[in-house]
C-alpha positions in Angstrom: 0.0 0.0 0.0 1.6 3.3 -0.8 0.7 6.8 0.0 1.8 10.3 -1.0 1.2 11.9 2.2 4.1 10.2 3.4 6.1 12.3 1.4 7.2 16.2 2.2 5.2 17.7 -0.6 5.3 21.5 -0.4 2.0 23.3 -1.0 1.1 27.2 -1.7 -2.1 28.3 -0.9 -3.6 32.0 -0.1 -2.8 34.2 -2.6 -4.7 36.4 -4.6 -4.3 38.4 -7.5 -6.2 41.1 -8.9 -7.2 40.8 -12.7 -5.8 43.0 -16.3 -7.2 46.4 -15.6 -7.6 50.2 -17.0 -7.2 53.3 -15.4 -10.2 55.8 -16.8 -9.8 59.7 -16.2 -11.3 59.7 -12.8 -8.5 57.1 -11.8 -10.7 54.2 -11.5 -9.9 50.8 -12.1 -11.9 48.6 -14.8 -11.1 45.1 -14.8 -10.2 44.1 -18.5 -13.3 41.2 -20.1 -11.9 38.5 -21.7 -13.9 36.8 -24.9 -15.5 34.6 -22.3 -16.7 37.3 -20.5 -14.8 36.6 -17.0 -11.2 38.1 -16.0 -7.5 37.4 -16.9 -5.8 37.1 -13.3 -2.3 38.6 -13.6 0.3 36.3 -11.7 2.9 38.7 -11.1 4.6 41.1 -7.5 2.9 43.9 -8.8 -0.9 42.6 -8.5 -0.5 40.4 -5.8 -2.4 41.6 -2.8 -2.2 38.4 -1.0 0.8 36.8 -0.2 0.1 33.3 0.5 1.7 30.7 2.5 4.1 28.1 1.5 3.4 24.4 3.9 5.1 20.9 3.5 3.0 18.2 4.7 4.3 16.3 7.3 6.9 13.6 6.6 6.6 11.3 9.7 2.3 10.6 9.0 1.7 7.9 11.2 -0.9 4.5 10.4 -4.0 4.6 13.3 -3.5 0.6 15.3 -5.3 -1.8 13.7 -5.5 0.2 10.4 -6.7 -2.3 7.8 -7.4 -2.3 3.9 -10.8 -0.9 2.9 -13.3 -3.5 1.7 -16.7 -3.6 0.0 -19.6 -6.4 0.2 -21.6 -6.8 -3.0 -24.7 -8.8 -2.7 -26.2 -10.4 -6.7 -28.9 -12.0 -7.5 -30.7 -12.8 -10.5 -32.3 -16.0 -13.1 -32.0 -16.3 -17.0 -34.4 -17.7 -18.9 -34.1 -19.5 -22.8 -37.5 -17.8 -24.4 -38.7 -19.2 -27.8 -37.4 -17.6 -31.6 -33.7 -17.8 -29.8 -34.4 -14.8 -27.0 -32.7 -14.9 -23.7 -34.0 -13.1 -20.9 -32.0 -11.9 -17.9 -32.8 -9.9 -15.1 -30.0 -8.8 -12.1 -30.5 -7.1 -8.7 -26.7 -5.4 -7.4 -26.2 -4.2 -4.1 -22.8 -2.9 -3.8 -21.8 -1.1 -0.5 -18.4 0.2 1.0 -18.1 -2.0 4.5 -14.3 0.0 4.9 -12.7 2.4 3.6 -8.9 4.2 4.1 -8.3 7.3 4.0 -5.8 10.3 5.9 -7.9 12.0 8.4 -6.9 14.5 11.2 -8.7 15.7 14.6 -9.0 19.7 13.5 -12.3 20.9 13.0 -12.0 24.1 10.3 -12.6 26.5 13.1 -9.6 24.8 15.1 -7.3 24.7 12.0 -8.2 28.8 11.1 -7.7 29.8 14.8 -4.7 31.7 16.5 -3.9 34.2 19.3 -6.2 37.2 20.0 -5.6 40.2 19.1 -2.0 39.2 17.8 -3.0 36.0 15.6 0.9 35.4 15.5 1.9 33.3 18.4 -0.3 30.9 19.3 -2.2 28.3 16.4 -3.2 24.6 15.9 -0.8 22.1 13.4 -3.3 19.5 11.7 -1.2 16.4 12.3 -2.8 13.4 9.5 -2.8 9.4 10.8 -3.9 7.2 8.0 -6.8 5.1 9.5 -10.5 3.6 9.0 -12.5 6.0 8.9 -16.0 6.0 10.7 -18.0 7.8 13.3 -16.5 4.8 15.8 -12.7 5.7 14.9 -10.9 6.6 18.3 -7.3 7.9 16.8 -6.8 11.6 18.2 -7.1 13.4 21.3 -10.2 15.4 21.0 -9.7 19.3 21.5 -12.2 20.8 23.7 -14.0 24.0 22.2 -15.7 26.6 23.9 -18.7 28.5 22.0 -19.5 32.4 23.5 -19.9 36.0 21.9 -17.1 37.7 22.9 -17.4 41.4 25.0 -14.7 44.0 24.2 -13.4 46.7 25.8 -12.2 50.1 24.3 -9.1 48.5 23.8 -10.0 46.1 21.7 -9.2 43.1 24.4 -11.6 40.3 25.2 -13.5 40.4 28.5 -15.2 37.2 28.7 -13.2 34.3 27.9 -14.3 31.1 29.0 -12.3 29.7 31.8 -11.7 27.1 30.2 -9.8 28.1 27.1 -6.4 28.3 26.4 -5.2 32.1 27.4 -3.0 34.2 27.9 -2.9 37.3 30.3 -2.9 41.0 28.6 -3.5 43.9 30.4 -4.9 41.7 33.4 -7.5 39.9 31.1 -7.0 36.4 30.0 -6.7 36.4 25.6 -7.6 32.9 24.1 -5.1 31.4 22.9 -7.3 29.6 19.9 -9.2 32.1 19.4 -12.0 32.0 16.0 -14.7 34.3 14.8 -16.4 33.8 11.6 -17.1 37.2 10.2 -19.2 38.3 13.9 -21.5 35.2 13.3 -19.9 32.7 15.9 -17.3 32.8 18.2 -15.2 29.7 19.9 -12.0 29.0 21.5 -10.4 25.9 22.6 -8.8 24.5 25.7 -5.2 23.3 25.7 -6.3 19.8 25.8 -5.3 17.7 22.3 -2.5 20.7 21.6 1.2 21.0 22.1 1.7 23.9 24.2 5.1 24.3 22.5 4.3 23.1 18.9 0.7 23.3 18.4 0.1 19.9 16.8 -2.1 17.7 17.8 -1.6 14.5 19.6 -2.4 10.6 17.4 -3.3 9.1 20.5 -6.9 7.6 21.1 -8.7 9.4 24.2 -11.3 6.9 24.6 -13.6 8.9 22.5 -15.0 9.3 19.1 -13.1 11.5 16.7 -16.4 13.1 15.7 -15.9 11.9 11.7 -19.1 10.2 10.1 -19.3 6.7 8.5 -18.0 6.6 5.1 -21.2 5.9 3.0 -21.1 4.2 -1.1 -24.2 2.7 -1.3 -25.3 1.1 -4.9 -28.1 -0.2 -5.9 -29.0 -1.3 -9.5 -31.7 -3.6 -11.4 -30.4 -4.9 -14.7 -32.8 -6.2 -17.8 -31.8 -7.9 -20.9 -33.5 -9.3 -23.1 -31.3 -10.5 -26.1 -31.8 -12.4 -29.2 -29.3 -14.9 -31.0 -28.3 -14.5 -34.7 -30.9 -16.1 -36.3 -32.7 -15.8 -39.9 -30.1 -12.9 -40.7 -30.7 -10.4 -37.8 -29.6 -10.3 -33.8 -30.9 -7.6 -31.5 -29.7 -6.8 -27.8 -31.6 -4.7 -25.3 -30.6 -4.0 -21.9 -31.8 -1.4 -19.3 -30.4 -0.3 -15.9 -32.3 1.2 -13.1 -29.7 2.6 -10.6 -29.0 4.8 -7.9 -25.8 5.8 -5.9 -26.0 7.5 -3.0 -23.3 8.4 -0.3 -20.9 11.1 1.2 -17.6 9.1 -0.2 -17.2 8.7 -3.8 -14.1 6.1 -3.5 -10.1 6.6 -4.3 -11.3 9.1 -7.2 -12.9 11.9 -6.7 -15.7 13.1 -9.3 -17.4 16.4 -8.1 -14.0 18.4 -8.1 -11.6 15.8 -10.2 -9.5 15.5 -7.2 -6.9 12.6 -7.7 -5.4 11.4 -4.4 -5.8 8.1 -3.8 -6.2 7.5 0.4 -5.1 11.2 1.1 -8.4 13.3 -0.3 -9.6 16.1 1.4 -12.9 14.7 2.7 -11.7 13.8 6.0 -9.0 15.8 6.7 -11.2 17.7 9.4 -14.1 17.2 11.5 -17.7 18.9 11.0 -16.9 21.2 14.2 -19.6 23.3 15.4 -19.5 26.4 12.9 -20.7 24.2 10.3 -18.1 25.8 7.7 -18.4 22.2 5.8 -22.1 22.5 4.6 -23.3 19.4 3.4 -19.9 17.5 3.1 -20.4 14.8 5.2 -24.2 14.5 4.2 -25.3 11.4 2.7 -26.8 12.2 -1.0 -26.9 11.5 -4.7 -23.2 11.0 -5.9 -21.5 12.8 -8.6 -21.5 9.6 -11.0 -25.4 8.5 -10.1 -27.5 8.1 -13.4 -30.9 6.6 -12.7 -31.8 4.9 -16.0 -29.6 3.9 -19.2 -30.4 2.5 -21.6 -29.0 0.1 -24.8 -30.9 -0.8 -27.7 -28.6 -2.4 -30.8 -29.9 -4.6 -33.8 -28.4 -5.7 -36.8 -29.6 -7.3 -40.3 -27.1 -9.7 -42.9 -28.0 -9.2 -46.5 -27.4 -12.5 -48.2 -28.7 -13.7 -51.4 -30.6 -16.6 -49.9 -32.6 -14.6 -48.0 -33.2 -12.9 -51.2 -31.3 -9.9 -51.6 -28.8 -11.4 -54.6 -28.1 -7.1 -55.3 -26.7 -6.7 -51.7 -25.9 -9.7 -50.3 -22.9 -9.4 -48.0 -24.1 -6.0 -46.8 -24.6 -5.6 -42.8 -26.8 -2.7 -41.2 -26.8 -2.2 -37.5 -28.6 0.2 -35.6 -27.6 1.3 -32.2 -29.8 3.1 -29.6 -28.4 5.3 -26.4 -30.6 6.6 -23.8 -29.4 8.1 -20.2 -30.8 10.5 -17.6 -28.7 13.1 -16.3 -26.4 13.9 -13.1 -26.5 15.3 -9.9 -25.8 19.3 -10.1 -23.9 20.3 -6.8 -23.5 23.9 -5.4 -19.6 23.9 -4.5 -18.1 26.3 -1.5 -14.6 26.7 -1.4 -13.0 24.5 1.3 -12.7 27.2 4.7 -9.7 26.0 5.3 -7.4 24.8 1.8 -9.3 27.8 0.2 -9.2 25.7 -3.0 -13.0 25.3 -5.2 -15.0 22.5 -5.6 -15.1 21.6 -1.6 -17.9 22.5 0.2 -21.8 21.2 -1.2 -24.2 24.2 -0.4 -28.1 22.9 0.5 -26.9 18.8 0.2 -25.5 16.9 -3.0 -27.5 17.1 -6.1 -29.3 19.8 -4.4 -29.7 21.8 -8.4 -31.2 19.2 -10.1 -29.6 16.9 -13.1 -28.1 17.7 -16.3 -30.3 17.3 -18.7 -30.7 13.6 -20.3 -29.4 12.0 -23.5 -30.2 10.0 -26.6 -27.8 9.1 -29.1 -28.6 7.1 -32.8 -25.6 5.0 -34.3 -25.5 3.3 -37.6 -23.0 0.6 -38.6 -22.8 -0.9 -41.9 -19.9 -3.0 -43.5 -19.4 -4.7 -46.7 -17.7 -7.8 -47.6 -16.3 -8.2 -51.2 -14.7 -11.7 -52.4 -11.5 -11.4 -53.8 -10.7 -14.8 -54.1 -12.6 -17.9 -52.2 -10.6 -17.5 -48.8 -9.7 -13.4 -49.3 -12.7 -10.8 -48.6 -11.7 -7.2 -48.6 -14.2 -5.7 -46.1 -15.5 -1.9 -46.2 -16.6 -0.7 -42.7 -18.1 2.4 -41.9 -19.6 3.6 -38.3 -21.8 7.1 -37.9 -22.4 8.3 -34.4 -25.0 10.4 -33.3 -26.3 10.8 -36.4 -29.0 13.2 -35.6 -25.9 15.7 -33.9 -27.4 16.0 -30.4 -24.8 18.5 -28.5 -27.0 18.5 -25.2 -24.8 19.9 -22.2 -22.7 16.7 -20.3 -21.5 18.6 -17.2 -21.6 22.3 -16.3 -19.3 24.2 -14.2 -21.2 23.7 -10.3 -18.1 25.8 -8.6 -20.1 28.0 -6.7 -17.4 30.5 -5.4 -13.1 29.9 -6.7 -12.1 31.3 -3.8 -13.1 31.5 0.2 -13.4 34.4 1.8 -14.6 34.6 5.2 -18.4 35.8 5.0 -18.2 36.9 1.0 -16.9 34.4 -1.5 -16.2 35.8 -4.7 -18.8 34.2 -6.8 -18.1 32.2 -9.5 -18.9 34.3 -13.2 -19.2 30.4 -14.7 -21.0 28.9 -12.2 -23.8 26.6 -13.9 -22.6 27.2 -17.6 -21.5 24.2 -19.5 -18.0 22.6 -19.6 -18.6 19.7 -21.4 -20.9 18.9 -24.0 -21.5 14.9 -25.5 -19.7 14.3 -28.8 -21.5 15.7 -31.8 -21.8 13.8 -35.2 -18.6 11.6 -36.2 -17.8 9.0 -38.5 -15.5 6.1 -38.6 -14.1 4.6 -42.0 -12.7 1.5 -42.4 -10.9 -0.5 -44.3 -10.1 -4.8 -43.6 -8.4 -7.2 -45.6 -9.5 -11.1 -44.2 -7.9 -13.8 -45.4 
């Protein structure tokens, strides 16, 4: 088993840049509109206007006890039946469910991970320290930090007046400043004890404290219904039919990740924090349609031989399929940034699939070949293959990045958000050429 988060792999994350501009007369500043109608960022010093901060994961990530490999129970059942004038019929019921998975996962809630020392926010702060584990709402691997909810009370000088006793602190001006201290934009306010933190490093501890971590189960639950109904070649013609009736529903999507095309095998950034109590994850965690679930598809294809004793002597040798293509749509999400990474494509605002589907899709194929006889054991075969031949371009995927960027109480919105990003094929051919012999 091998994982990249074992390695020291530097990351840079933070920094903004404001777009190509023009100065009018009154010394304003208009962004410059590219041909698609959004804004050119300029990557250079001189529009930088935040700076960023450059991180290397952790080198020494440790394996939970009794980590195992992830697993998944699939339960099929079905019958087949021979039907008169050579049809088969075949039904299937799958139920396919993740029993285990692996993944990295640490004990920071976003609220802990974004908290520091008030007023100075430069001395004190939380490390989120990874343990590669099982993860489930049962998984025991960390020492839980202890937060403390309250509105805060100020006085003129801007110190805090009310700090729970419990929390972390430090004495100014003989009032005790929380040490792990977060406020999110004047909507919430917590701060944490010392317990689960390093007074002198401010990681966290991989040690089990008897109590759940506060992660969910990891939930892949598919179900599907499978008809066929197919027909030998017979008399000149063979015809195949099938139909699936599915749904996949879940908070995990597996090693791969769909809705935001992360890649990470193990190490994704689904469970690399807690829900907390701020609820600055939305709907992560909540169990919903997943990004790959299509309820129906459905495959029609038929095909006819030529042959002069069937009484085409003028085409014999000539085959003509027909192909059918039918599917229903997918889930549309409403992505936050992630709070904490501040990269797109994180967060699902109102639950998964929470704007509908994309819209569904029908396809018509046409395959014909022709076989000529060059001599008793050589045929030269033409081939050719038109897809979609009635150029359906309906929309595949649109863009469901609600915000590219998280700012604390006013994410910059999207300008793409919910226009299309991929569309299905339109009409194509294929040519071909085979010498048998």
């Amino acid at each position: 088993m091998a994982e990249r988060s074992l390695s020291s792999e530097k990351d840079w994350t933070g920094s903004l840049f404001i777009p190509d501009f023009t100065t009018n007369a009154a010394g304003q500043r208009i962004a410059v509109i590219n041909s698609f109608g959004t804004v050119n960022p300029i990557v250079d010093a001189a529009h930088q206007i935040a700076p960023g901060v450059v991180s290397a994961q952790d080198p020494s990530n440790p394996f939970a006890p009794g980590t195992k490999l992830g697993f998944t129970d699939e339960h099929t059942f079905g019958f087949e039946q021979q039907l008169p004038k050579n049809f088969t019929l075949s039904v299937r019921y799958i139920n396919r469910k993740s029993k285990r998975i692996i993944e990295d996962a640490a004990i920071l809630s976003p609220e802990a991970a974004l908290s520091c020392d008030w007023p100075n926010c430069g001395t004190f702060f939380i490390n989120q320290v990874y343990a590669i584990s099982n993860v489930s709402k049962k998984l025991d691997a960390f020492t839980n930090l202890v937060p403390f909810m309250f509105t805060p009370t100020f006085n003129a000088a801007g110190l805090i007046t009310n700090t729970p006793s419990g929390c972390a602190s430090t004495v100014l001006s003989g009032l005790r400043q929380p040490n792990y201290y977060y406020d999110n934009g004047g909507k919430s306010t917590v701060c944490f004890a010392q317990t689960g933190i390093n007074a002198a490093t401010g990681d966290t501890f991989v040690s089990p404290d008897g109590k759940p971590d506060g992660f969910p189960d990891a939930v892949r639950n598919y179900k599907a219904l499978e008809i066929e109904l197919n027909r030998r070649f017979a008399n000149g013609w063979q015809g195949f039919f099938n139909w699936r009736i599915a749904s996949l529903r879940g908070n995990f999507e597996g090693h791969l990740r769909n809705d935001n095309g992360q890649t990470d095998p193990g190490i994704s950034s689904l469970f690399d924090f807690t829900e907390g109590d701020l609820n600055l994850l939305g709907d992560q965690f909540a169990v919903g349609p997943l990004n790959s679930d299509r309820r129906h598809i459905v495959n029609v294809f038929g095909s006819y031989s030529f042959s002069k004793d069937r009484g085409y002597r003028m085409l014999n040798g000539l085959n003509l399929g027909l192909n059918t293509h039918f599917e229903t749509g997918l889930p549309i999400n409403s992505l936050n940034p992630h709070p904490v990474y501040l990269n797109a494509g994180e967060v699902p605002v109102g639950g998964r699939g929470a704007l509908g589907r994309t819209p569904s899709y029908a396809r018509f194929d046409v395959h014909s070949d022709y076989s000529w006889g060059i001599t008793e054991k050589t045929k030269l075969k033409f081939i050719a293959d038109f897809f979609n031949i009635f150029n359906s371009q309906r929309v595949r995927r649109v863009d469901d990045f609600k915000a590219l960027d998280f700012v604390a109480g006013a994410n910059p919105p999207n300008p793409d958000f919910l226009k299309p990003r991929a569309f299905y094929l339109p009409f194509n051919l294929r040519l071909g050429l085979r010498l048998e012999f």
